[in-house]
Each structure stands twice: as structure tokens, then as C-alpha cells.
Residue, then its C-alpha position, 0 to 999 in steps of 0.5 A: x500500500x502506498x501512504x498518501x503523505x498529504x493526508x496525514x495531520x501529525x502524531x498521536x503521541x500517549x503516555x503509553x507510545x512515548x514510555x516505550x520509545x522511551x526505553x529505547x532511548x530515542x525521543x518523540x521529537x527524533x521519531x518526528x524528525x524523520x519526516x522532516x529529513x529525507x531520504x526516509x522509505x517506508x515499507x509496509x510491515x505485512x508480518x505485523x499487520x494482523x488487526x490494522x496495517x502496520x509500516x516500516x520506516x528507515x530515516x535519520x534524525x537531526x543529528x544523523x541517527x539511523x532509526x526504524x520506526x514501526x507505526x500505524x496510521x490512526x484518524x490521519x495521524x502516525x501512531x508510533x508503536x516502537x522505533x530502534x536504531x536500525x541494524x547494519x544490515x538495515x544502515x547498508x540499504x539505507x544509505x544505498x537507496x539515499x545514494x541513489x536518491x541523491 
């Protein structure tokens, strides 16, 4: 499925999303910074997608940090469930396709 960026209004940031990003050591404003800097991919994440659609997104923060956002799209706004740095297998695709993007 293809996300119709235009659409999308923001965050839907709680005490639960955020505890949890949290424990990853990332914060709700890198999460957002990834859609201010491109390149980001989004990939539908079709393994985890059982009672609503679910998507992968590799990008980089302000400060460069590669990261992977799992979220779902609720009323029009991304709903951050986790997010890590990406693996070094993912940080070698990423920055391959932001090679060919450039």
C-alpha cells in the first residue's frame, strides 16, 4: 500500500507510545524528525499487520541517527508503536537507496 503523505495531520503521541520509545532511548521529537529529513522509505510491515496495517520506516534524525520506526496510521495521524536504531544490515540499504536518491 502506498501512504498518501498529504493526508496525514501529525502524531498521536500517549503516555503509553512515548514510555516505550522511551526505553529505547530515542525521543518523540527524533521519531518526528524523520519526516522532516529525507531520504526516509517506508515499507509496509505485512508480518505485523494482523488487526490494522502496520509500516516500516528507515530515516535519520537531526543529528544523523539511523532509526526504524514501526507505526500505524490512526484518524490521519502516525501512531508510533516502537522505533530502534536500525541494524547494519538495515544502515547498508539505507544509505544505498539515499545514494541513489541523491
Amino acid at each position: 500500500m502506498d501512504v498518501d503523505l498529504s493526508l496525514i495531520e501529525g502524531f498521536d503521541w500517549d503516555k503509553g507510545n512515548l514510555e516505550h520509545i522511551t526505553r529505547h532511548k530515542v525521543n518523540y521529537k527524533e521519531c518526528e524528525e524523520v519526516f522532516l529529513n529525507k531520504p526516509f522509505i517506508v515499507n509496509e510491515d505485512e508480518s505485523h499487520s494482523q488487526s490494522e496495517e502496520r509500516f516500516r520506516v528507515y530515516g535519520h534524525t537531526n543529528k544523523n541517527r539511523l532509526v526504524m520506526l514501526v507505526l500505524t496510521i490512526r484518524n490521519n495521524k502516525f501512531r508510533i508503536i516502537s522505533v530502534r536504531d536500525q541494524s547494519k544490515k538495515e544502515r547498508k540499504e539505507y544509505q544505498e537507496f539515499g545514494d541513489e536518491y541523491s
